[in-house]
Backbone as numpy.savetxt, mean C-alpha at the origin, in Angstrom:
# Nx Ny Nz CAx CAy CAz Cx Cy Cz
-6.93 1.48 -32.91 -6.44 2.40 -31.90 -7.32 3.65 -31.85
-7.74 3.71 -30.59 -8.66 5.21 -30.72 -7.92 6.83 -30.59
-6.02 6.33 -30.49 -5.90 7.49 -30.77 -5.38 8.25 -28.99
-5.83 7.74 -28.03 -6.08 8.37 -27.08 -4.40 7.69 -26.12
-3.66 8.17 -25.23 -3.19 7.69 -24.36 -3.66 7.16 -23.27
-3.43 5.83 -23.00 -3.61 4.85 -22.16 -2.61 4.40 -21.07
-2.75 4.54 -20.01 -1.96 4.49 -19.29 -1.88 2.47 -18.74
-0.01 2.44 -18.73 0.03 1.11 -18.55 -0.65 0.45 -17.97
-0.63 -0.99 -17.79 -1.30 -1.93 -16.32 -1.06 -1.84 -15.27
-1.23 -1.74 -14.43 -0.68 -1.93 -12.87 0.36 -3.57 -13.03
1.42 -3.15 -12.06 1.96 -4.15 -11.69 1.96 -4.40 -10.30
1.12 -4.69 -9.57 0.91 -4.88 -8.16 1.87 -6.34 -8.05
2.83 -6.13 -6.79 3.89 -7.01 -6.29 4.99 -7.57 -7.27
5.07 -6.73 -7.98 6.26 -6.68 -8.91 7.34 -6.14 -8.69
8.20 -7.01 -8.32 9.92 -6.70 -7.86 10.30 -5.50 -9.05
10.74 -4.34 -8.99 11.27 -3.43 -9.34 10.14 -2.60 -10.50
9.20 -2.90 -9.84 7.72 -2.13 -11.08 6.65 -1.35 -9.66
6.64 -2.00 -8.87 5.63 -1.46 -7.54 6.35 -0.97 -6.66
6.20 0.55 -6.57 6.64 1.22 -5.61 6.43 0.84 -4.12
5.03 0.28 -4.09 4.85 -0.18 -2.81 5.53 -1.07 -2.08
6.17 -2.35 -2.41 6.97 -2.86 -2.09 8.66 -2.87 -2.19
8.53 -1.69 -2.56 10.19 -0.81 -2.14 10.52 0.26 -1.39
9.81 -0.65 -0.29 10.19 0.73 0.85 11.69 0.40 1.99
12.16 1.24 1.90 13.65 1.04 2.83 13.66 0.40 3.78
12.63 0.81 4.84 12.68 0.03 5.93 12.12 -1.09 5.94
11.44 -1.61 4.95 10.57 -3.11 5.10 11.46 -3.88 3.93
11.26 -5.06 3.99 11.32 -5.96 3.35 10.78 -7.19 2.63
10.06 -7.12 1.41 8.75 -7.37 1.49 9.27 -9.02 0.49
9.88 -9.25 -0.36 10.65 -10.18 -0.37 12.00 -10.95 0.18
12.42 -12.56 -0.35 13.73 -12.60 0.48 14.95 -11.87 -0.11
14.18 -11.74 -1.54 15.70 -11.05 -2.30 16.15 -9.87 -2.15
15.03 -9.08 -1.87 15.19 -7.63 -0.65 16.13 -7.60 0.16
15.94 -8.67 1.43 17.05 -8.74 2.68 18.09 -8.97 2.17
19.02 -9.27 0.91 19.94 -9.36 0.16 20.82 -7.89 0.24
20.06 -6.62 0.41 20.71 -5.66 0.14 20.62 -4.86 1.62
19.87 -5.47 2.32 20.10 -4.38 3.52 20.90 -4.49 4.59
21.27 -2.92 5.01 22.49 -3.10 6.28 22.65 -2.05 6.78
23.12 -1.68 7.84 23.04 -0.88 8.81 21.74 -0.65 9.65
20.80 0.21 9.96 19.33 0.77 10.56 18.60 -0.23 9.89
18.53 0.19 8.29 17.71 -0.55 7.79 17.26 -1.93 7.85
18.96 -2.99 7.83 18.73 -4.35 8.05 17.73 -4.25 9.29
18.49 -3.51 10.32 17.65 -3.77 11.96 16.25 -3.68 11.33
15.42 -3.12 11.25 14.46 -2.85 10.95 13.54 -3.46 10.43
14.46 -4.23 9.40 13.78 -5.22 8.20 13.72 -6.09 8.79
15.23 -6.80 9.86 15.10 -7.88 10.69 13.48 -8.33 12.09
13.27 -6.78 12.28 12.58 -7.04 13.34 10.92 -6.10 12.84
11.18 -6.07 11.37 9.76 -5.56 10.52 8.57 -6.05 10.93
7.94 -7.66 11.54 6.82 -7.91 11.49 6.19 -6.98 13.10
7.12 -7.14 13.94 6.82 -6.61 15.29 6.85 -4.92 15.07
7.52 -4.32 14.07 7.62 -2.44 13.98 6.84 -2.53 13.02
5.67 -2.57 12.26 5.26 -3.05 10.99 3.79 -1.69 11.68
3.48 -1.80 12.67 2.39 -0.81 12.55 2.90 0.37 13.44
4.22 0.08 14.23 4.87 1.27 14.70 4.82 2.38 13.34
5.53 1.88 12.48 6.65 2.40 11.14 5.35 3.44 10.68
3.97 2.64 10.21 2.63 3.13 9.95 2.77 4.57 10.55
2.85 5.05 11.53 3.74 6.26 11.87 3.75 7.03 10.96
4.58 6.87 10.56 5.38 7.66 9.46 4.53 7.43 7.98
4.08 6.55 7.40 3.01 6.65 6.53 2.31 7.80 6.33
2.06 8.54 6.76 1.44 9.90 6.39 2.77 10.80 5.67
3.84 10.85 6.40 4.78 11.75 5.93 5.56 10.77 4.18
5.19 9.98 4.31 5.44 9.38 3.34 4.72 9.19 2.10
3.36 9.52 2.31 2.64 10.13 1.25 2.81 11.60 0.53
2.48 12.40 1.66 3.08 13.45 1.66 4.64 13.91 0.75
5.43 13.08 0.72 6.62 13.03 -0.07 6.56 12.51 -0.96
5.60 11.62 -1.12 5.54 10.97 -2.88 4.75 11.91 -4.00
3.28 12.58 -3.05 2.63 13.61 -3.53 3.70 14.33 -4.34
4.59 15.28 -3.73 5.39 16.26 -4.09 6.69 15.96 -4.76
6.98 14.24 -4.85 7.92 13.97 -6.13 7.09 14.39 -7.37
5.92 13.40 -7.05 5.57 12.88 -8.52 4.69 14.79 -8.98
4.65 15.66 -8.27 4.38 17.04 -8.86 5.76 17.62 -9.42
7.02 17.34 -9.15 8.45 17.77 -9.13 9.08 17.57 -10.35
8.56 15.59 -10.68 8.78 15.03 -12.19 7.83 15.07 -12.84
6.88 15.50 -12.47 5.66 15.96 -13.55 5.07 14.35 -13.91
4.93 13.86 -13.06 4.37 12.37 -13.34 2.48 12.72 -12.99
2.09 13.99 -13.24 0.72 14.10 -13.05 0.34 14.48 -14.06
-0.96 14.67 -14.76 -1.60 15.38 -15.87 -1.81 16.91 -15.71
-2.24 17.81 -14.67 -2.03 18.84 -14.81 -1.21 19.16 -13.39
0.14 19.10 -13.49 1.58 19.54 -12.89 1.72 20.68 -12.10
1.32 21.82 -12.57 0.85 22.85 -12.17 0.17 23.29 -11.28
-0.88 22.50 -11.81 -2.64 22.61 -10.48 -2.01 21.94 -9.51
-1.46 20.89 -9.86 -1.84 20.13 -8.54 -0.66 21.09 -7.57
0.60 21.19 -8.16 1.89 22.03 -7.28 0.94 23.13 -6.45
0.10 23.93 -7.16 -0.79 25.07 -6.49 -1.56 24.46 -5.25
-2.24 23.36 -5.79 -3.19 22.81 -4.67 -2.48 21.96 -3.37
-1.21 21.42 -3.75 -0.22 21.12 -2.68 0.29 22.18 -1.72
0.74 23.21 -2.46 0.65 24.67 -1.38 0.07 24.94 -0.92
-1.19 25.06 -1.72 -2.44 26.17 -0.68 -2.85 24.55 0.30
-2.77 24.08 0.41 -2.74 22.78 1.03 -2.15 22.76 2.33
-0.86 22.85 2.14 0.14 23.46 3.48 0.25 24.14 4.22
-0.44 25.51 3.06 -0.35 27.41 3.78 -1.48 27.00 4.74
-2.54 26.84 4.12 -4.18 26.74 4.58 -4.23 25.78 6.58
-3.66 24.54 5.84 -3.39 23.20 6.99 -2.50 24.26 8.23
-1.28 24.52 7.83 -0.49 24.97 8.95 -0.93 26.26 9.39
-1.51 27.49 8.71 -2.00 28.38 9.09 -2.93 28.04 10.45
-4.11 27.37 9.73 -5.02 27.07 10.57 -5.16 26.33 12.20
-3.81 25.97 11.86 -3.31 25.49 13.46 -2.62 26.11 13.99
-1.44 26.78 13.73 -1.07 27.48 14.16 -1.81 29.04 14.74
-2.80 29.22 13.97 -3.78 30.17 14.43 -4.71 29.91 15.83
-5.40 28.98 15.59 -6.00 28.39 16.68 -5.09 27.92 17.87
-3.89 27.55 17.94 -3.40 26.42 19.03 -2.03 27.34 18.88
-1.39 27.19 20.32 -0.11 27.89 20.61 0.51 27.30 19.95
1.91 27.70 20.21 3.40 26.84 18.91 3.57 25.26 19.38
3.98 24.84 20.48 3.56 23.41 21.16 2.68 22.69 20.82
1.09 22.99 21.24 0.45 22.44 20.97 0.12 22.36 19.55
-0.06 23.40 19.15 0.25 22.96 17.63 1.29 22.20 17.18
2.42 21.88 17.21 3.19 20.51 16.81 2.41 19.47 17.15
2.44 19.26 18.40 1.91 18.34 19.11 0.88 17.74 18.29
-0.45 18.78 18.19 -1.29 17.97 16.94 -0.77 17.25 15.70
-0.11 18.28 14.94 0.84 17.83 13.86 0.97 16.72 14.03
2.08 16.10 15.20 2.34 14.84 14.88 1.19 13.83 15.18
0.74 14.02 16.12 -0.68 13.36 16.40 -1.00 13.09 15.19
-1.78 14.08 14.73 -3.07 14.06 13.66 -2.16 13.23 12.38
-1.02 13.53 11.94 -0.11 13.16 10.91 0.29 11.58 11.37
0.69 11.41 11.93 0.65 9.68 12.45 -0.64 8.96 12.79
-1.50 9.54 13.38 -2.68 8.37 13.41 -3.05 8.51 11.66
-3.31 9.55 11.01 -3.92 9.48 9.64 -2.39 8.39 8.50
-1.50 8.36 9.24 -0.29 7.66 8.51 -0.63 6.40 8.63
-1.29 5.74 9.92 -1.56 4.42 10.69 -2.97 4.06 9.54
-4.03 5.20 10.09 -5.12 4.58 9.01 -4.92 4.21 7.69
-4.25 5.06 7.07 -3.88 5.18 5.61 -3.10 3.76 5.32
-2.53 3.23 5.96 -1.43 1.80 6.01 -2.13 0.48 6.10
-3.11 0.80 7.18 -4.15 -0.23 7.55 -5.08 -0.37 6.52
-5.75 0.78 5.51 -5.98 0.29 4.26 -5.78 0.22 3.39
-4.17 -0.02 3.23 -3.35 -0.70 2.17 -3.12 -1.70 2.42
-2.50 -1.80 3.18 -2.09 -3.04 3.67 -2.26 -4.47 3.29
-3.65 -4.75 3.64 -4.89 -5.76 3.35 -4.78 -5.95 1.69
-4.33 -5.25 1.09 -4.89 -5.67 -0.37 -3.64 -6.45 -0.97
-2.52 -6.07 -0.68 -1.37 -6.99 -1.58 -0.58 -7.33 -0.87
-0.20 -6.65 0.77 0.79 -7.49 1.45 0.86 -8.76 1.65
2.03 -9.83 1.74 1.55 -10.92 2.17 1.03 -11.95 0.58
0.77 -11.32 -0.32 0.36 -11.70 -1.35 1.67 -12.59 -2.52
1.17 -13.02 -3.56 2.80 -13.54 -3.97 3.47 -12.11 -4.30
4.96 -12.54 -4.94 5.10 -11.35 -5.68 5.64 -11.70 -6.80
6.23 -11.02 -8.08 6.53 -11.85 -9.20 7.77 -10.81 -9.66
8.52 -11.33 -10.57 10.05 -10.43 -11.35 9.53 -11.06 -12.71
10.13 -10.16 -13.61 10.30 -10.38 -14.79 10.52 -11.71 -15.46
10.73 -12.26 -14.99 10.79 -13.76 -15.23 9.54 -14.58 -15.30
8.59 -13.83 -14.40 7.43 -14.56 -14.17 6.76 -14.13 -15.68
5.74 -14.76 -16.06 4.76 -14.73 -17.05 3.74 -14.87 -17.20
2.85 -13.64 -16.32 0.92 -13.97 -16.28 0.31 -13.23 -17.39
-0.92 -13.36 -17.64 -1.63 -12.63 -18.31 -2.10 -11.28 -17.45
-2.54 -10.23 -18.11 -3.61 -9.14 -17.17 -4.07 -9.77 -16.32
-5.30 -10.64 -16.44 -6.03 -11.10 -15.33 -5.51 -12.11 -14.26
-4.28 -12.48 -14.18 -3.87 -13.65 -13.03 -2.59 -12.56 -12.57
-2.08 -11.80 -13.37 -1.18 -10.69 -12.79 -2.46 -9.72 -11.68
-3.15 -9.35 -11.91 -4.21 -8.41 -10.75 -4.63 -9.52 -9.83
-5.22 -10.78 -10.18 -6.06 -11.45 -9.05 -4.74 -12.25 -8.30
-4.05 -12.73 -8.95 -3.24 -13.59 -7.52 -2.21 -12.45 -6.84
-2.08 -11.37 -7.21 -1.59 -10.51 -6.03 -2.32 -9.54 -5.39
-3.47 -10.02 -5.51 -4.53 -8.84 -4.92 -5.28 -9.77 -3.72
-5.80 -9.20 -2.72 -6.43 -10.43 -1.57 -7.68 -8.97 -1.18
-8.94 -9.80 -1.35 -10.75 -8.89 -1.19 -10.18 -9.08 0.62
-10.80 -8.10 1.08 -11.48 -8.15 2.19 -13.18 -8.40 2.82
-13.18 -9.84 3.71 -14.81 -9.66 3.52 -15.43 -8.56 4.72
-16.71 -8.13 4.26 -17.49 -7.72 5.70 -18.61 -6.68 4.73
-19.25 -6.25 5.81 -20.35 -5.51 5.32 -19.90 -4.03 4.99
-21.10 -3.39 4.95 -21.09 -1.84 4.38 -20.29 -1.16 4.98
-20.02 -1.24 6.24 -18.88 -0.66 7.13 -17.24 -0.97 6.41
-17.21 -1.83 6.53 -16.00 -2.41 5.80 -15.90 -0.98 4.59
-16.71 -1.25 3.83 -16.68 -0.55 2.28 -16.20 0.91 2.72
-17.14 1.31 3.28 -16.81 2.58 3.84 -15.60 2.93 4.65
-15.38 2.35 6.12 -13.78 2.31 6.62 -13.09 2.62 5.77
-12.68 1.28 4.13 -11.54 1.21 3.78 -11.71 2.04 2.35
-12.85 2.15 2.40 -12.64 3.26 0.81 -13.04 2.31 -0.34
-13.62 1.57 0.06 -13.69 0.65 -1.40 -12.29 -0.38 -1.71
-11.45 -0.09 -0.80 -9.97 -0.86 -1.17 -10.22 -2.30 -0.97
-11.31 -2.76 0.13 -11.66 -3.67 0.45 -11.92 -4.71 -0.80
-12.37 -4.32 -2.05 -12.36 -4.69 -3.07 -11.46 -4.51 -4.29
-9.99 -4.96 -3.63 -9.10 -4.96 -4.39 -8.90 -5.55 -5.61
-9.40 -6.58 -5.59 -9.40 -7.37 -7.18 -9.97 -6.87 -7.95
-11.51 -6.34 -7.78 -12.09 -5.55 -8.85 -11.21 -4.13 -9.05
-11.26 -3.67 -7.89 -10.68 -2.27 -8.42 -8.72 -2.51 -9.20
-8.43 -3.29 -9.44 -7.29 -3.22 -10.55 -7.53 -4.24 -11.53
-9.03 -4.83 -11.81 -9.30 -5.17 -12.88 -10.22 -4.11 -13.44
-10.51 -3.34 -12.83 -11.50 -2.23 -13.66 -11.38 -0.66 -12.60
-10.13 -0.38 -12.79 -9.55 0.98 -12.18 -10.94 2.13 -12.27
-11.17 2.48 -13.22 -11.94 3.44 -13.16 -13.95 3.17 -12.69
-13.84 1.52 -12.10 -15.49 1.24 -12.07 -15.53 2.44 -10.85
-16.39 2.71 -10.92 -17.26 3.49 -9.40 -16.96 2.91 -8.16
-16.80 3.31 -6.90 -16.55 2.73 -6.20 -17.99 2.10 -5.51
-18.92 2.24 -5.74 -19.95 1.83 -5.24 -20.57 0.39 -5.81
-20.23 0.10 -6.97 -20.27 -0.97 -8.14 -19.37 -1.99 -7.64
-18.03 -1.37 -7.36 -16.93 -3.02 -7.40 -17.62 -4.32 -6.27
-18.31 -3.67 -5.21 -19.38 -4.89 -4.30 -20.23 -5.90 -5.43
-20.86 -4.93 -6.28 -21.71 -5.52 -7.58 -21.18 -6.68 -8.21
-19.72 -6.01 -8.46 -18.84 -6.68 -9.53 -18.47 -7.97 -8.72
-18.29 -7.90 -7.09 -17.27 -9.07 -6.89 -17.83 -10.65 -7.24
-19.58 -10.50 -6.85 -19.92 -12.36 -7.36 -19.18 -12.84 -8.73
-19.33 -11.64 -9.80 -19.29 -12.20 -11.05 -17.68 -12.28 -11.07
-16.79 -11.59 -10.46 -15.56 -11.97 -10.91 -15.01 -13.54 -10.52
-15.64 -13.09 -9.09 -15.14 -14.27 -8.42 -15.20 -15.91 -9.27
-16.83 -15.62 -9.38 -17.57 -17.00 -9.86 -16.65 -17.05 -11.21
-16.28 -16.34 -12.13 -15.73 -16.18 -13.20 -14.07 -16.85 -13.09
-13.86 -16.36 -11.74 -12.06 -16.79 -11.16 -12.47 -18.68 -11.05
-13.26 -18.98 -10.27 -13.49 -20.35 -9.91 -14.16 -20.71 -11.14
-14.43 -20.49 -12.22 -14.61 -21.23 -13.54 -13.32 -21.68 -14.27
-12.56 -21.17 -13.94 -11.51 -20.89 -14.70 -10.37 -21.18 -13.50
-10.47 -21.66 -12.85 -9.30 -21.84 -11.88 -8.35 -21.35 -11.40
-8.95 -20.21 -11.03 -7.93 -18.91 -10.64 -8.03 -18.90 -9.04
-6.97 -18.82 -8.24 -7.22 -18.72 -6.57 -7.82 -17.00 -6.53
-8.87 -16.90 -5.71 -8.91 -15.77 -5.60 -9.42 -15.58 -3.84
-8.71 -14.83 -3.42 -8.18 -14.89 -2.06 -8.95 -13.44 -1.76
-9.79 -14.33 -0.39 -10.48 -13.23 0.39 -11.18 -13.48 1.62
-10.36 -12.76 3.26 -10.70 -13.01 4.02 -11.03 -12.24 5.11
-10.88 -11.74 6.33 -11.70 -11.24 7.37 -10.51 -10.55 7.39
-11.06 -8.71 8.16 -9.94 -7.87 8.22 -8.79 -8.41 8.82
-9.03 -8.63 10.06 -8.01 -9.11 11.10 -7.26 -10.07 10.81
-7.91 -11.53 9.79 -7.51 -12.13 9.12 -6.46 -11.86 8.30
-6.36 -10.49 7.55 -5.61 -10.07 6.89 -4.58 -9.76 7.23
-4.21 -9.09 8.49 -3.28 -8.51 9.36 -2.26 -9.74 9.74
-3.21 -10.64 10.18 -2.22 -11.84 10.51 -1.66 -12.64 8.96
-1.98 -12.46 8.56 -1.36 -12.91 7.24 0.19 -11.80 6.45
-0.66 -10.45 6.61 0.45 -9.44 6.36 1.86 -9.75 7.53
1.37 -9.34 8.40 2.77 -9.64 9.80 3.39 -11.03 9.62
3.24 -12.38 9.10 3.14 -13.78 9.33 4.08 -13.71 8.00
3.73 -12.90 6.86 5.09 -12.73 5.58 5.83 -11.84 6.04
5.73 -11.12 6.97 6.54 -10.44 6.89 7.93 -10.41 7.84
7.20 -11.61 8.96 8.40 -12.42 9.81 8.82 -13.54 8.85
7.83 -13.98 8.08 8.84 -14.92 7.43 9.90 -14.68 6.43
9.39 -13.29 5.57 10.32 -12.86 4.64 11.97 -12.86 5.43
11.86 -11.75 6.76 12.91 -11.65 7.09 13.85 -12.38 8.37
13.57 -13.69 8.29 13.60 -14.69 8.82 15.77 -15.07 8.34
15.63 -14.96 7.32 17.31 -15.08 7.16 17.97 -13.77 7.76
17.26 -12.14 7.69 18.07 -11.71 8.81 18.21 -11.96 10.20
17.76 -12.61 11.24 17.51 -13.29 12.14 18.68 -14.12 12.27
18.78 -15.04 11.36 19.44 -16.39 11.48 20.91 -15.95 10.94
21.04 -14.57 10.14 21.92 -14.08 10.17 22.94 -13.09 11.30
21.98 -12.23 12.22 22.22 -11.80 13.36 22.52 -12.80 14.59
22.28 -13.98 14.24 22.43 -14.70 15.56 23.51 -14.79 16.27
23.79 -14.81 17.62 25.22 -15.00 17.98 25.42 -16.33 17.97
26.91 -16.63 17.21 27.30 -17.86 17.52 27.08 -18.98 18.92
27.05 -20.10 18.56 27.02 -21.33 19.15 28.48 -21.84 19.19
């Protein structure tokens, strides 16, 4: 032991471990639609078609996780960051409100705050939606827990850039801290390493991806549907 704190593994698509797939309005497994009702069911029921509406709101939803996890102190320096979340706000809203009347200044607000909610969704999205997911029951190692719920995106340098490097999801939660400029490096050898060893490792065209994300996500909620139906 060197002594040092190490922070756990990722559990990407892990029923009650990944925040990402516990969001209210979606439903990202069937055992999910088990608990929803009222707005929410609606929502969940008709999730694959509101699925980049909702993206919307993705910005304000970062924005609120930012300022839990400063609240429970789930950061390393708690403090800084609370400071840099303010002057963050003062700075952002000052600056529009300075420049642009009271109207138009909202107006941007929501603008600028929903399209950056939409982008921000669109490159998440691609990397684990749609992917399996697993509960405590299941039993992988590190390496088949990151690669079979993780899905690469292919394309060139554009790609990399657009999505931030997310595009290379498998490497980046088998080696969190590589550079982001490296995980392209890394992907022959993982891959070739996955197909030695008989690991699926899943990776396809952006758009490709989208239809795969929306395609689980009508199917997940496919029993609310058949549950809403009016009688025959």
């Amino acid at each position: 032991m060197d002594g040092q704190a190490h922070p756990p593994p990722r559990q990407p698509n892990h029923e009650g471990d990944d925040p990402d797939i516990d969001i209210p309005l979606l439903a990202f497994t069937r055992g999910q639609t088990e608990h929803k009702s009222g707005f929410v069911r609606w929502t969940s029921k008709h999730q694959a078609a509101l699925f980049f509406p909702l993206l919307l709101l993705e910005g304000l939803s970062l924005h609120w996780a930012g300022i839990q996890a400063v609240w429970r102190g789930e950061v390393k320096t708690r403090w800084l960051e609370a400071v840099l979340l303010s002057a963050h706000v003062v700075v952002y809203l000052g600056a529009v409100f300075v420049v642009l009347s009271p109207p138009v200044a909202l107006a941007f607000i929501a603008v600028h705050q929903g399209l950056w909610g939409v982008y921000m969704g669109c490159s998440f999205a691609p990397g684990h939606k749609g992917m399996p997911t697993y509960t405590d029951k299941t039993e992988l190692d590190f390496l088949r827990k990151q690669v079979l719920s993780s899905r690469n995106v292919q394309g060139r340098r554009w790609v990399d850039f657009t999505l931030g490097g997310l595009n290379h999801q498998i490497e980046h939660h088998l080696f969190p801290s590589m550079p982001r400029a490296n995980l392209r490096r890394a992907q022959p050898l993982v891959r070739a390493f996955c197909a030695e060893h008989g690991i699926d490792y899943a990776q396809c065209g952006l758009l490709k991806t989208y239809h795969y994300v929306l395609q689980h996500l009508h199917e997940v909620s496919a029993p609310l549907r058949v549950a809403g139906a009016p009688a025959r």
